[in-house]
PQR file with spaces between the fields and no chain letter, atoms N, CA, C, O and H, PARSE charges and radii, in Angstrom:
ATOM       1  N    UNK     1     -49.194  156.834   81.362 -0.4000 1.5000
ATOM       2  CA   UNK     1     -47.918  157.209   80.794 -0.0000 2.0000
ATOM       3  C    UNK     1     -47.433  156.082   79.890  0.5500 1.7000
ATOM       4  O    UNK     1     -47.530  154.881   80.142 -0.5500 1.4000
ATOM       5  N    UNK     2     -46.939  156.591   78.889 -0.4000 1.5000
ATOM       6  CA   UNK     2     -46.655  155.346   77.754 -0.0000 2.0000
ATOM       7  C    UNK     2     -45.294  154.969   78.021  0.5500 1.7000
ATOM       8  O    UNK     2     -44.661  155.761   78.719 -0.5500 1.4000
ATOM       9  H    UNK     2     -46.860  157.567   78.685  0.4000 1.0000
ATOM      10  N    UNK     3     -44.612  153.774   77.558 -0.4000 1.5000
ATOM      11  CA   UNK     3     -43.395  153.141   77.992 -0.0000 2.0000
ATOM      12  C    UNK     3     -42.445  154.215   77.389  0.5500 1.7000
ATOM      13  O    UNK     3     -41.365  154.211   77.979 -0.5500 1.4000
ATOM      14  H    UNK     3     -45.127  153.131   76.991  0.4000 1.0000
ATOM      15  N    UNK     4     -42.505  154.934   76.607 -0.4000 1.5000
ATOM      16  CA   UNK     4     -41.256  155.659   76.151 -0.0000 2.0000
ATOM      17  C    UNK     4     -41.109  157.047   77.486  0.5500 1.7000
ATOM      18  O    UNK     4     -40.089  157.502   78.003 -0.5500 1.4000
ATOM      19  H    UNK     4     -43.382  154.938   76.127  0.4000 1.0000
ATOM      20  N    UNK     5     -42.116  157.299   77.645 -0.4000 1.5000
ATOM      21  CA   UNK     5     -42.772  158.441   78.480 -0.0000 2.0000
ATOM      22  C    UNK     5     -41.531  158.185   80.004  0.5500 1.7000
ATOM      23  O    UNK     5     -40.631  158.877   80.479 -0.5500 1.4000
ATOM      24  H    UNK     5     -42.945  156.930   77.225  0.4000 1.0000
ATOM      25  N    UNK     6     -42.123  156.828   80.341 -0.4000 1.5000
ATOM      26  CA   UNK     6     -41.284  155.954   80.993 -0.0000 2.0000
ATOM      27  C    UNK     6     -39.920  155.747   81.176  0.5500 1.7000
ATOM      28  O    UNK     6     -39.395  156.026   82.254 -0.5500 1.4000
ATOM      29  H    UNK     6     -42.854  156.266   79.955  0.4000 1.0000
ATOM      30  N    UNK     7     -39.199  155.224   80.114 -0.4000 1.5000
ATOM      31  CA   UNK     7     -37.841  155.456   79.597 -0.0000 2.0000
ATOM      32  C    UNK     7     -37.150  156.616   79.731  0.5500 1.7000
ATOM      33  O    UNK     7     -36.026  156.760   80.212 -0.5500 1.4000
ATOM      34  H    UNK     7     -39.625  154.997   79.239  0.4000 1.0000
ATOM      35  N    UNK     8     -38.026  157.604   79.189 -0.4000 1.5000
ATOM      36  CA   UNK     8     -37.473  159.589   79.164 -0.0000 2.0000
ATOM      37  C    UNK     8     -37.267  159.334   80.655  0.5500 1.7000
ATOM      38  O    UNK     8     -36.081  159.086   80.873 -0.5500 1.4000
ATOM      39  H    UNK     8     -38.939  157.488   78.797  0.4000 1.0000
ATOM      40  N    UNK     9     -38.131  159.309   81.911 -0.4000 1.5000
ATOM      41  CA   UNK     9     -37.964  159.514   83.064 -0.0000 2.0000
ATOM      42  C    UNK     9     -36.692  158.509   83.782  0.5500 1.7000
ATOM      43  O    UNK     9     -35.756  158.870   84.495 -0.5500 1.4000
ATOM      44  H    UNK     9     -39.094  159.510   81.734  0.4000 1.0000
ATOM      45  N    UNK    10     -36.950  157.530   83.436 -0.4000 1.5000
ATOM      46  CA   UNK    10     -35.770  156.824   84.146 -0.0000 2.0000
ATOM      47  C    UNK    10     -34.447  156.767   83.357  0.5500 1.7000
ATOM      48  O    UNK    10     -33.540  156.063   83.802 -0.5500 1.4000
ATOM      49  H    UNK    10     -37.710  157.237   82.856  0.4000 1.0000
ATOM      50  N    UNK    11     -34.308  157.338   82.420 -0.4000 1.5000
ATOM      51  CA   UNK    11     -32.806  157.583   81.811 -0.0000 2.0000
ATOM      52  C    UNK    11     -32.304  159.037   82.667  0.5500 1.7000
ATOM      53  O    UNK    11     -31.190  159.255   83.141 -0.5500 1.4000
ATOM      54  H    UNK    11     -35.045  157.910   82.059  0.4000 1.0000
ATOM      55  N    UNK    12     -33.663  160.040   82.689 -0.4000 1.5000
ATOM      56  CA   UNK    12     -33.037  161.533   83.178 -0.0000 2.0000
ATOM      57  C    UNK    12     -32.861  161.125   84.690  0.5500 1.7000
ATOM      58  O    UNK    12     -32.687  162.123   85.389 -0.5500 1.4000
ATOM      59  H    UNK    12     -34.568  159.863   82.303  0.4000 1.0000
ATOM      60  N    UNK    13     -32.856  159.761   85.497 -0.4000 1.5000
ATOM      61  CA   UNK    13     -32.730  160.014   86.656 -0.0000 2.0000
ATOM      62  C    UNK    13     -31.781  158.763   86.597  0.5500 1.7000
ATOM      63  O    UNK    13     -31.921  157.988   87.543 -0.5500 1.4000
ATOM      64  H    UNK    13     -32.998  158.950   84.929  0.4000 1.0000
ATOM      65  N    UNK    14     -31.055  158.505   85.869 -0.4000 1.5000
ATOM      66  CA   UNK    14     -29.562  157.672   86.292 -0.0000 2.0000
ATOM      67  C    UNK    14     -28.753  158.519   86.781  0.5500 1.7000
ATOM      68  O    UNK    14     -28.758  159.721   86.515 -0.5500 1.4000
ATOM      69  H    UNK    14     -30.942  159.135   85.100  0.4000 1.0000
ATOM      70  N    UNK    15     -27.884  157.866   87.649 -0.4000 1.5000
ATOM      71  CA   UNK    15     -26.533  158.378   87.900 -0.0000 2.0000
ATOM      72  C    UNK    15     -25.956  158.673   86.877  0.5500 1.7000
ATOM      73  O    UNK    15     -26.329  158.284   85.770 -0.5500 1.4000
ATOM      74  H    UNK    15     -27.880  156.890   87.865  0.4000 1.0000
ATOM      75  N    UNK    16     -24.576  159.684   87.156 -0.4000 1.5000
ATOM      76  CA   UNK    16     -23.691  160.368   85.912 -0.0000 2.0000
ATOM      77  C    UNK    16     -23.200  159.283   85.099  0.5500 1.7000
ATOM      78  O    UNK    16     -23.214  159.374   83.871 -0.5500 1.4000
ATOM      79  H    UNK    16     -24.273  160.000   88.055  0.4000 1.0000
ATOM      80  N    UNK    17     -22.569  157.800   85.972 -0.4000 1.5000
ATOM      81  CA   UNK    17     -22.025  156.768   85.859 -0.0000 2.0000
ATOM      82  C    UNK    17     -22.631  156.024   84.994  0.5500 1.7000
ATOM      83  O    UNK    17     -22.037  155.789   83.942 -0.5500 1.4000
ATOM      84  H    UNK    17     -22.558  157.727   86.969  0.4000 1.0000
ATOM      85  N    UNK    18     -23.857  155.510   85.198 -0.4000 1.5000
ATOM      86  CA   UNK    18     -25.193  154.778   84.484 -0.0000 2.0000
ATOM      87  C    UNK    18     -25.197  155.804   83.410  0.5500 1.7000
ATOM      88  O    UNK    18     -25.493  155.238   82.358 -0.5500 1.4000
ATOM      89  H    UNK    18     -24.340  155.701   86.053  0.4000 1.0000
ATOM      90  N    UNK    19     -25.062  156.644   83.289 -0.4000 1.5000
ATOM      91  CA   UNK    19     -25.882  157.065   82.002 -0.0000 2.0000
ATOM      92  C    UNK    19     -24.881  157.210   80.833  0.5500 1.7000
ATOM      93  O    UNK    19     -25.058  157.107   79.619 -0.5500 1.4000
ATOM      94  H    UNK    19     -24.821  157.104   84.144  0.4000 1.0000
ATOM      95  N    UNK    20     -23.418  157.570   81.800 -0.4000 1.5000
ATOM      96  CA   UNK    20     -22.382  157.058   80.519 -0.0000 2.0000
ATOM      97  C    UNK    20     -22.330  156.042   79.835  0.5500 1.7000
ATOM      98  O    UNK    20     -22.101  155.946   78.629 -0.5500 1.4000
ATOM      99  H    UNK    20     -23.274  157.654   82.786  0.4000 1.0000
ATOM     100  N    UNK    21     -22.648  154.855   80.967 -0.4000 1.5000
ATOM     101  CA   UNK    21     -22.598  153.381   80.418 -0.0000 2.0000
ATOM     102  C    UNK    21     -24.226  153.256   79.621  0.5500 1.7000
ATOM     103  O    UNK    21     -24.043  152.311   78.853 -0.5500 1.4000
ATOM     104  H    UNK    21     -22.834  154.933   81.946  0.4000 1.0000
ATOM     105  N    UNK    22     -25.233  153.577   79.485 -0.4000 1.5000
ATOM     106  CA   UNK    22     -25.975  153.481   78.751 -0.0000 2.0000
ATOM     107  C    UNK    22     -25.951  154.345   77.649  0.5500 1.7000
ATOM     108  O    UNK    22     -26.502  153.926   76.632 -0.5500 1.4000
ATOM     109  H    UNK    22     -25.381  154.344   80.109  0.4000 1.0000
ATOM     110  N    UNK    23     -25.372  155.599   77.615 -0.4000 1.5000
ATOM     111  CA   UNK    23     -25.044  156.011   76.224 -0.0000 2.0000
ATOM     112  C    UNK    23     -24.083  155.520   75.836  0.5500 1.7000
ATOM     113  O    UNK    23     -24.642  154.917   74.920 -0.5500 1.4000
ATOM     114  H    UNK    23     -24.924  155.939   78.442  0.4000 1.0000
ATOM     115  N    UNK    24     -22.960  155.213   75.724 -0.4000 1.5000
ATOM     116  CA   UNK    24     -22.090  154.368   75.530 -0.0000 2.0000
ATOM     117  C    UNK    24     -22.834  153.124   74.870  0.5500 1.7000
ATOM     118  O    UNK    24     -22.252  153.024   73.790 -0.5500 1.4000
ATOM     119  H    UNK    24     -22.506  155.703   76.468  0.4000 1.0000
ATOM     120  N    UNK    25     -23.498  152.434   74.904 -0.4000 1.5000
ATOM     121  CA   UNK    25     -24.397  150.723   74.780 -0.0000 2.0000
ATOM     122  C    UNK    25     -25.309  151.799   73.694  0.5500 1.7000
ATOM     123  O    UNK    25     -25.191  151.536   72.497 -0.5500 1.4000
ATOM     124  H    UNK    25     -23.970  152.516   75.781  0.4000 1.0000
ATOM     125  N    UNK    26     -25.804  152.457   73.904 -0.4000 1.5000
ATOM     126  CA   UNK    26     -27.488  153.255   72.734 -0.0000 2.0000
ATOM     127  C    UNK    26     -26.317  153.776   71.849  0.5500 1.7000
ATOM     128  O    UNK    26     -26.637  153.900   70.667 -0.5500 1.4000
ATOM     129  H    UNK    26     -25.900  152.670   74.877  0.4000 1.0000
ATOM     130  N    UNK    27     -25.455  153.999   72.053 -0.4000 1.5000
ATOM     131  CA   UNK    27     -24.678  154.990   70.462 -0.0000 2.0000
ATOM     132  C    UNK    27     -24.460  153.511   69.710  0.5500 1.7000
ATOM     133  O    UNK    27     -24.987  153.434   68.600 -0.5500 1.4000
ATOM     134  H    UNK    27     -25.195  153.898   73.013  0.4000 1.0000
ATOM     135  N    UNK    28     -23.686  152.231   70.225 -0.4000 1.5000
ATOM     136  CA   UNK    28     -23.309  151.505   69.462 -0.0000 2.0000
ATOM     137  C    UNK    28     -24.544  150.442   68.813  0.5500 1.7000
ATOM     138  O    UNK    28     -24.706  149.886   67.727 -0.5500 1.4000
ATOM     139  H    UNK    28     -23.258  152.293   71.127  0.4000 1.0000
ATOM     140  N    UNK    29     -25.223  150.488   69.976 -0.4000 1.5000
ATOM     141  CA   UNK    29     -26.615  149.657   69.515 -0.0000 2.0000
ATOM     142  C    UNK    29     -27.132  150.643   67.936  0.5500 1.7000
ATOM     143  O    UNK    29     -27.256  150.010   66.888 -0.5500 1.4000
ATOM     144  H    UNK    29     -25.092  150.940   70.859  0.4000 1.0000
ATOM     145  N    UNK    30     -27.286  151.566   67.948 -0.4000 1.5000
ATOM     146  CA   UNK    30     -27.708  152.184   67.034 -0.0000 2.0000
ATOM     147  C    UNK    30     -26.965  152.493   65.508  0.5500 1.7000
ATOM     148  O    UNK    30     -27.465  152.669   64.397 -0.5500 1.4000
ATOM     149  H    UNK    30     -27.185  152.080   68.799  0.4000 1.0000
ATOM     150  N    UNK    31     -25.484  152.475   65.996 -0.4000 1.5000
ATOM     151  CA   UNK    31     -24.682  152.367   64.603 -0.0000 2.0000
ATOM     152  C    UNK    31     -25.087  150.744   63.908  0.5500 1.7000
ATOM     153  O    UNK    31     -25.197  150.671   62.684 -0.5500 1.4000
ATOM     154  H    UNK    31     -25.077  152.332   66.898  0.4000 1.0000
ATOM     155  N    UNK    32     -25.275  149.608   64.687 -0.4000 1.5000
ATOM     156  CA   UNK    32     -25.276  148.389   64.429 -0.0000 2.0000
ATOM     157  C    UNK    32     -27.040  149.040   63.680  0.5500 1.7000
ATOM     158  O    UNK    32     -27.105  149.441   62.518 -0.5500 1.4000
ATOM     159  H    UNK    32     -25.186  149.668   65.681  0.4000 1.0000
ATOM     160  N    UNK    33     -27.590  149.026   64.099 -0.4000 1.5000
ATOM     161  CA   UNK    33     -28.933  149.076   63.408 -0.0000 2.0000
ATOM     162  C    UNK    33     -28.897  150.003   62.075  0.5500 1.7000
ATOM     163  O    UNK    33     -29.548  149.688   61.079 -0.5500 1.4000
ATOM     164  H    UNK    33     -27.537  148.700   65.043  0.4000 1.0000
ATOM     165  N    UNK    34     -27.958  151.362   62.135 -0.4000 1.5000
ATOM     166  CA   UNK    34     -27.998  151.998   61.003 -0.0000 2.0000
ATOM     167  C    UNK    34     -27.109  151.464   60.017  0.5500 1.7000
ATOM     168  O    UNK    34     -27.250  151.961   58.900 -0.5500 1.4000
ATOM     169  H    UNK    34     -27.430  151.619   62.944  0.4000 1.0000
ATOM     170  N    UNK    35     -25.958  150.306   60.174 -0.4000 1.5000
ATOM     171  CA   UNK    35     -25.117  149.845   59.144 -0.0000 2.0000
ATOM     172  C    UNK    35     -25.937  148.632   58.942  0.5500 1.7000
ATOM     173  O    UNK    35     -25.456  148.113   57.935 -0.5500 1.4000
ATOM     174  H    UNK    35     -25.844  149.902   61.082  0.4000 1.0000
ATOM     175  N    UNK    36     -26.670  148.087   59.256 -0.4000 1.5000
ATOM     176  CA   UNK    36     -27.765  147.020   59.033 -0.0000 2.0000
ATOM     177  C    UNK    36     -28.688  147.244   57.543  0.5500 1.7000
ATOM     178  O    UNK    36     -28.929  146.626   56.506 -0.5500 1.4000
ATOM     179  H    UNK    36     -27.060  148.509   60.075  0.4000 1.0000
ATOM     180  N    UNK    37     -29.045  148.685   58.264 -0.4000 1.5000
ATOM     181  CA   UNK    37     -30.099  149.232   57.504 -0.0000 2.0000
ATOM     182  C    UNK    37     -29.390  149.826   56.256  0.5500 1.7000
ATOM     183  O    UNK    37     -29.754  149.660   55.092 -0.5500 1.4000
ATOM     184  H    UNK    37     -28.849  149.186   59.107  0.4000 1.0000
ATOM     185  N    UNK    38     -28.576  150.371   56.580 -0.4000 1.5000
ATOM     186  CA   UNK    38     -27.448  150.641   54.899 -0.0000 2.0000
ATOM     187  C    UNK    38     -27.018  149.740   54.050  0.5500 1.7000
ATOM     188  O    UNK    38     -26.973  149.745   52.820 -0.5500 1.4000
ATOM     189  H    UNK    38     -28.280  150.506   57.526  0.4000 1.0000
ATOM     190  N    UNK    39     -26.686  148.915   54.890 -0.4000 1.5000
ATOM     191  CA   UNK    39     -26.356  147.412   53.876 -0.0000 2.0000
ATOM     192  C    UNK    39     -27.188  146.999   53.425  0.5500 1.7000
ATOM     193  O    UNK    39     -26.978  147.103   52.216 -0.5500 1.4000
ATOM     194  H    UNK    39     -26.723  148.911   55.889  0.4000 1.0000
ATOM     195  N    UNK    40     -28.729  146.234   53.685 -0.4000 1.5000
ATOM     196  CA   UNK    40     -29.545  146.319   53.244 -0.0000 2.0000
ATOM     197  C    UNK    40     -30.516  146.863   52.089  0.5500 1.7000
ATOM     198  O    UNK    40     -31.270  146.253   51.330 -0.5500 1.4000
ATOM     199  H    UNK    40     -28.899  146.149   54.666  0.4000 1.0000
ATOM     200  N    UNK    41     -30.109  148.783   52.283 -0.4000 1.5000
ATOM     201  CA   UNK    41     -30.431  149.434   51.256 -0.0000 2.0000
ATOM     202  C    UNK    41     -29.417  149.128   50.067  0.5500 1.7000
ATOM     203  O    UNK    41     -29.953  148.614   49.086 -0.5500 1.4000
ATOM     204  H    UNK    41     -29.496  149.278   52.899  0.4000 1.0000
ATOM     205  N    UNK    42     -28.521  149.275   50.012 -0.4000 1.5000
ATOM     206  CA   UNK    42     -27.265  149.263   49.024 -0.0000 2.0000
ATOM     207  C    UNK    42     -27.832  147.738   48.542  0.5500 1.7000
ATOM     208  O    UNK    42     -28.328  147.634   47.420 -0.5500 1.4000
ATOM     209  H    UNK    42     -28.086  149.693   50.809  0.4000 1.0000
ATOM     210  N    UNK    43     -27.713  146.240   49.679 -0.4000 1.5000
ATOM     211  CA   UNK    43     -27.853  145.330   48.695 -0.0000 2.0000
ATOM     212  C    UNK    43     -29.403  145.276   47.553  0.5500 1.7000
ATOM     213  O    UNK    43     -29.446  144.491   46.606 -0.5500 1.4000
ATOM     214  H    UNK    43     -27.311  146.324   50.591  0.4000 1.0000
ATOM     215  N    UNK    44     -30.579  146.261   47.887 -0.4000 1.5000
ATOM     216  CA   UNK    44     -31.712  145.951   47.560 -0.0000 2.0000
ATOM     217  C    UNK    44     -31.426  146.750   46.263  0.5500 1.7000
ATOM     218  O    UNK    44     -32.346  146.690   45.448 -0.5500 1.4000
ATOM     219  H    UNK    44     -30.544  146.898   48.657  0.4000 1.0000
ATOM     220  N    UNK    45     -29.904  147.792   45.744 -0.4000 1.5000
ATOM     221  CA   UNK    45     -29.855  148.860   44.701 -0.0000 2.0000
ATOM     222  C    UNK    45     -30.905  150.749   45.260  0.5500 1.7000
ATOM     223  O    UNK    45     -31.211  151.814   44.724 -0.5500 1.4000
ATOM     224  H    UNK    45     -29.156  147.841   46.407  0.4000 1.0000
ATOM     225  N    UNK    46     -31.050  150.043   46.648 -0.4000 1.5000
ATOM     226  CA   UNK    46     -31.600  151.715   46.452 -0.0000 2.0000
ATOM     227  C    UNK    46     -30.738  152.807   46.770  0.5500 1.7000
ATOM     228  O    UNK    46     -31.199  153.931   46.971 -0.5500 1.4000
ATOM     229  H    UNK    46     -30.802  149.178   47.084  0.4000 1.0000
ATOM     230  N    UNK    47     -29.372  152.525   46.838 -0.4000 1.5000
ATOM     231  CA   UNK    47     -28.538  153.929   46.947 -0.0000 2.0000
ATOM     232  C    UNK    47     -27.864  153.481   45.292  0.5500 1.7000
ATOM     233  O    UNK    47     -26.724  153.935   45.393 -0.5500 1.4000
ATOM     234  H    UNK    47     -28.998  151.612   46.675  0.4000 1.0000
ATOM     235  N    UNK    48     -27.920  153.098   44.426 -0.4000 1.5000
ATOM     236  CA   UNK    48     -27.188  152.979   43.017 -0.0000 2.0000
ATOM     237  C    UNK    48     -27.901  154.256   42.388  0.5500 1.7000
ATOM     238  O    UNK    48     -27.248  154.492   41.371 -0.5500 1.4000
ATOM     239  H    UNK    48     -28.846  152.729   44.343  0.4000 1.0000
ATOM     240  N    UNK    49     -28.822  155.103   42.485 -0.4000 1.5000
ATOM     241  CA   UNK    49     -28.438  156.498   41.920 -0.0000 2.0000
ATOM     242  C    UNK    49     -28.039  157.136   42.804  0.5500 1.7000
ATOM     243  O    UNK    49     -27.949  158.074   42.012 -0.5500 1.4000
ATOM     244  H    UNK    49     -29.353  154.911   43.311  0.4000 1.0000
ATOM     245  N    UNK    50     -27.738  157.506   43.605 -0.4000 1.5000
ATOM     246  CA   UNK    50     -26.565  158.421   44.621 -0.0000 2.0000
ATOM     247  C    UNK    50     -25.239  158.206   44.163  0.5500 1.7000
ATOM     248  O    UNK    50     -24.575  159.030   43.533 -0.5500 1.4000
ATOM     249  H    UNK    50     -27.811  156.744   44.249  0.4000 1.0000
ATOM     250  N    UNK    51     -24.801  156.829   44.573 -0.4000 1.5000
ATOM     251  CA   UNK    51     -23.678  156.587   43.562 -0.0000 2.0000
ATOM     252  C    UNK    51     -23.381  156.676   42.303  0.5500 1.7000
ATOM     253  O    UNK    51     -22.218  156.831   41.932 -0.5500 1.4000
ATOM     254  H    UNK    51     -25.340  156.160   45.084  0.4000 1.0000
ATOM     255  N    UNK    52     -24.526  156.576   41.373 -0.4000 1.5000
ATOM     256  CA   UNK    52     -24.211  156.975   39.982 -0.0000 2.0000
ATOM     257  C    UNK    52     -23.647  158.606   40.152  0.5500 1.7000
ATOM     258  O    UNK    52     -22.527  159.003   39.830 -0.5500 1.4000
ATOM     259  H    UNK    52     -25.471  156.449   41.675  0.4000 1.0000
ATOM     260  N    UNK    53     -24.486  159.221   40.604 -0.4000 1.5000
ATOM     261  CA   UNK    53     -24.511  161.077   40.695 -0.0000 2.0000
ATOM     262  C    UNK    53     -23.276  161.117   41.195  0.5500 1.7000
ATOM     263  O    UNK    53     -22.445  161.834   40.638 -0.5500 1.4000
ATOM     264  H    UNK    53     -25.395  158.898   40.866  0.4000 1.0000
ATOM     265  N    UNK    54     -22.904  160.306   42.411 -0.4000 1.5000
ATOM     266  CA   UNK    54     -21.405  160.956   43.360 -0.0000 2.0000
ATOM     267  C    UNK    54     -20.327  160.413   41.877  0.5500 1.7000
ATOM     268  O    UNK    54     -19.550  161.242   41.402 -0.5500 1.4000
ATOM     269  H    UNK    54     -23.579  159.724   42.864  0.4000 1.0000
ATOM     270  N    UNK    55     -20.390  159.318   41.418 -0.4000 1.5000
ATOM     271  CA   UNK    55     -19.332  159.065   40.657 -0.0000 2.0000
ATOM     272  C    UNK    55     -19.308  159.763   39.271  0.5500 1.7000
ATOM     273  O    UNK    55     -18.269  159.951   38.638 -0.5500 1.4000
ATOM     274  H    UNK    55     -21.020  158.645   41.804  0.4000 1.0000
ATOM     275  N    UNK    56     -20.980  160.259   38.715 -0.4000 1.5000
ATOM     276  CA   UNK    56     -20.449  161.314   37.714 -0.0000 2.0000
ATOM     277  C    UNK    56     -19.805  162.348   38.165  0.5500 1.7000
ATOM     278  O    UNK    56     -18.598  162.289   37.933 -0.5500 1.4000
ATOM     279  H    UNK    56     -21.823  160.107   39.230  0.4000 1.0000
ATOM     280  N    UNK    57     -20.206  163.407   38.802 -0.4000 1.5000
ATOM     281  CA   UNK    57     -19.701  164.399   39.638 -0.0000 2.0000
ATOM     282  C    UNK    57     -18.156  163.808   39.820  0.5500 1.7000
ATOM     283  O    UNK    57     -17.656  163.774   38.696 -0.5500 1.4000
ATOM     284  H    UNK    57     -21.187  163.455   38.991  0.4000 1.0000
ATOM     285  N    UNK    58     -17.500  163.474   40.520 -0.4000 1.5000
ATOM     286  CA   UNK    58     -16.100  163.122   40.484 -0.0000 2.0000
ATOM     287  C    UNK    58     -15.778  163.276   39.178  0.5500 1.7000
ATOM     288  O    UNK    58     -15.255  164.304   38.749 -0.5500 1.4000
ATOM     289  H    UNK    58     -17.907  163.501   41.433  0.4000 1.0000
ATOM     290  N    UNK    59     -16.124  162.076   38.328 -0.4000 1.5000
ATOM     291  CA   UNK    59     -15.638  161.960   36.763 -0.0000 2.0000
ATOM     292  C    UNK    59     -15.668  163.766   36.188  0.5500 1.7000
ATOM     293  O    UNK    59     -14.569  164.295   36.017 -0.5500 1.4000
ATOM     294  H    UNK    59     -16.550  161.241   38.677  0.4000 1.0000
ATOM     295  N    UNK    60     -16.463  164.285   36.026 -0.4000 1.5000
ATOM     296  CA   UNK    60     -16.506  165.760   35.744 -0.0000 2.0000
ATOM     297  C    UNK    60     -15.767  166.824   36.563  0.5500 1.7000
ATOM     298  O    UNK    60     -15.839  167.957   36.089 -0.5500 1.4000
ATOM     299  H    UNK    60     -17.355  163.856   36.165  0.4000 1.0000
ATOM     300  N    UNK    61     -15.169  166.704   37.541 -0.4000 1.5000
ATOM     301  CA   UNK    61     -14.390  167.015   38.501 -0.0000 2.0000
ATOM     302  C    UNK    61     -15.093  168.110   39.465  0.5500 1.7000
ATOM     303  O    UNK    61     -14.454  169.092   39.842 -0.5500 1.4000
ATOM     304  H    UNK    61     -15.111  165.783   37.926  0.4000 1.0000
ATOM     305  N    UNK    62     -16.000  167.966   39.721 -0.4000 1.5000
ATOM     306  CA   UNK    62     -17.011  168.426   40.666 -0.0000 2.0000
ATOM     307  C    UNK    62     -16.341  167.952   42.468  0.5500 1.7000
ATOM     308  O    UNK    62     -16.480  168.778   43.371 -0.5500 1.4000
ATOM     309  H    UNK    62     -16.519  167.168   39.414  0.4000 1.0000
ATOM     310  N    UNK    63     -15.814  166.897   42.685 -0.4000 1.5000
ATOM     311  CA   UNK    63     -15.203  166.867   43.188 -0.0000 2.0000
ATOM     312  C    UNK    63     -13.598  167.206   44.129  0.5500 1.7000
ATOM     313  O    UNK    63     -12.427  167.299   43.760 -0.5500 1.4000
ATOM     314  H    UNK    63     -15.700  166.226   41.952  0.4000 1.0000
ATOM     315  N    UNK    64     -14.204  167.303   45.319 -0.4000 1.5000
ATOM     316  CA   UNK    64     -12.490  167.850   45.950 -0.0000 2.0000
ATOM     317  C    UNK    64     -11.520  166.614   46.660  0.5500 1.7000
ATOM     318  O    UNK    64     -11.395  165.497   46.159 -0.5500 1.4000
ATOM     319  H    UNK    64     -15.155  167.227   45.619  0.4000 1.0000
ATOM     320  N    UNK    65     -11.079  166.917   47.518 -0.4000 1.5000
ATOM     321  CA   UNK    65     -10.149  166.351   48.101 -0.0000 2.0000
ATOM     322  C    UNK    65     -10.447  166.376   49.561  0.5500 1.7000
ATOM     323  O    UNK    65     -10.693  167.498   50.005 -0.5500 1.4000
ATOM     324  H    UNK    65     -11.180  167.825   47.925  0.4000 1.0000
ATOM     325  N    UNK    66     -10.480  165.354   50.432 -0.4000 1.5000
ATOM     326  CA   UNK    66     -10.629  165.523   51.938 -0.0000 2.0000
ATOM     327  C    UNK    66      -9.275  166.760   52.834  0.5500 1.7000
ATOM     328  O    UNK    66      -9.324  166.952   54.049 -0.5500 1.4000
ATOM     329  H    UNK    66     -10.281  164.442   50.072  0.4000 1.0000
């Protein structure tokens, strides 16, 4: 059985308690890794055509309002 295989089994057999507190810890662990990884992209320029497109679109009024 491989370590993730592993993991699957002993996460589905925490308590209700434990498993709040470990999803709770894996949601934030994971925003930290995905704003890591966004910042990163943005500083390297690979979202600067998304942003070009979102800010023509606005300028042309393709855009709404929240």
């Amino acid at each position: 059985m491989g370590e993730v295989e592993q993991l699957i089994r002993r996460i589905q057999n925490l308590a209700p308690r434990d498993f709040a507190e470990f999803r709770a810890w894996f949601l934030e662990f994971d925003a930290r890794i995905w704003d890591r990884r966004i910042e990163a992209d943005a500083k390297a320029g690979k979202l600067d055509d998304l942003v070009a497109e979102a800010l023509a679109d606005y300028r042309d009024g393709k855009a709404r309002g929240l």
